[in-house]
C-alpha positions, 0 to 999 in steps of 0.5 A: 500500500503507497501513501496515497491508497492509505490516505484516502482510507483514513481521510475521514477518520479524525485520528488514525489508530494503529489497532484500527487499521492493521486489517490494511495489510495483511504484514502487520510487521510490513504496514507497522515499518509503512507508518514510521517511514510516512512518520519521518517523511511527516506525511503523518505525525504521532501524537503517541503510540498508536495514534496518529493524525495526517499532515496538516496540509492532507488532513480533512478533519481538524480535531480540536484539542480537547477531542485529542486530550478524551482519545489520548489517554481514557476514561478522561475528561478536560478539566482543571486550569484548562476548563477553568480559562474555558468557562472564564472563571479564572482570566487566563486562556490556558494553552496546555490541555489538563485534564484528569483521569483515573489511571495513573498521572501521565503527559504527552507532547506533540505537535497538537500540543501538550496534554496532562492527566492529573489521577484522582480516585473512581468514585470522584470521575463524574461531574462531567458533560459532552461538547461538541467541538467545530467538527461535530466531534464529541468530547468530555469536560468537567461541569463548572463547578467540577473543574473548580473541585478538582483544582481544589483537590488537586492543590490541597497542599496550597490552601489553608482552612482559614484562607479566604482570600486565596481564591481572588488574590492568588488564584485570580478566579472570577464571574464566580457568581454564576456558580452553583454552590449546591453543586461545588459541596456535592461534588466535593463530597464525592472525594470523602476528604476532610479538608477539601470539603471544608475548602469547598465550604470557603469557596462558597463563602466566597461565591457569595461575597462575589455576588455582592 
């Protein structure tokens, strides 16, 4: 199989995956060397293992990078600093996609950009929801208030029980008023962790100061 027969197989697929197009070739080995020649010569590029995404300037589909964080490394969901800048609670516009998972923390770097899990425990993987991105692709983000818990849970160290500035001095969140503070407790609750709880209780302190 040349280049040009491959392509027009995978030129509707947003990404390519090894596993899914190893029936191309009847030689596993021969298509696996195939890939790493097309890899050198960027007709495609890896974004890890076993995913690949043609060239930019082949490529039919332009998967956001929140699709390519879900299909990275799953069950995941975009979140943390990422989502926070997204929904405009804090005033930055994070470049580097976070996310959270429950498997082990991990990193990717590639030319769709860099990509981090932070692990946190089963029984927390929920308040999350589905977008669609400029593709009509599907990914998964948390709520709000989800990805203001996990950045709670995920820098406990930092915070103090007795802290109420933080949250604006430090950390610069903002528009808080537009969140549910039932939701921030329940959520919370889904950890099963003293102080984060106690936290979450100061930051709804401070949801309320903001509607002021």
């Amino acid at each position: 199989m040349n280049y040009a027969q491959f392509k027009n197989r995978v030129l509707n697929l947003p990404l390519i995956l090894s596993k899914d197009i190893l029936s191309f070739e009847k030689n596993r080995q021969a298509l696996l060397n195939q890939l790493k020649r097309w890899q050198d010569r960027q007709l495609i590029i890896k974004l890890k293992k076993g995913v690949y995404i043609l060239n930019q300037n082949d490529r039919k589909i332009n998967p956001s990078r929140q699709f390519i964080a879900n299909q990275l490394y799953a069950p995941s969901y975009v979140s943390l600093e990422y989502a926070l800048g997204f929904y405009g609670i804090i005033p930055e516009r994070v470049i580097e996609v976070t996310c959270v998972a429950t498997k082990k923390t991990a990193r990717f770097l590639n030319k769709s950009g860099t990509f981090t899990y932070q692990h946190i425990k089963p029984a927390a993987f929920r308040g999350f929801k589905t977008l669609k991105d400029e593709n009509g692709l599907t990914y998964f983000i948390a709520e709000p208030e989800k990805a203001v818990v996990d950045f709670l849970y995920l820098n406990l160290d930092k915070f103090k029980r007795d802290d109420k500035d933080i949250f604006e001095g430090s950390y610069r969140f903002q528009n808080a008023e537009t969140l549910n503070k039932k939701r921030i407790i329940e959520l919370a609750g889904c950890f099963n962790n003293r102080k984060l709880s106690k936290i979450a209780s100061l930051f709804c302190e401070f949801i309320e100061r903001q509607k002021r």
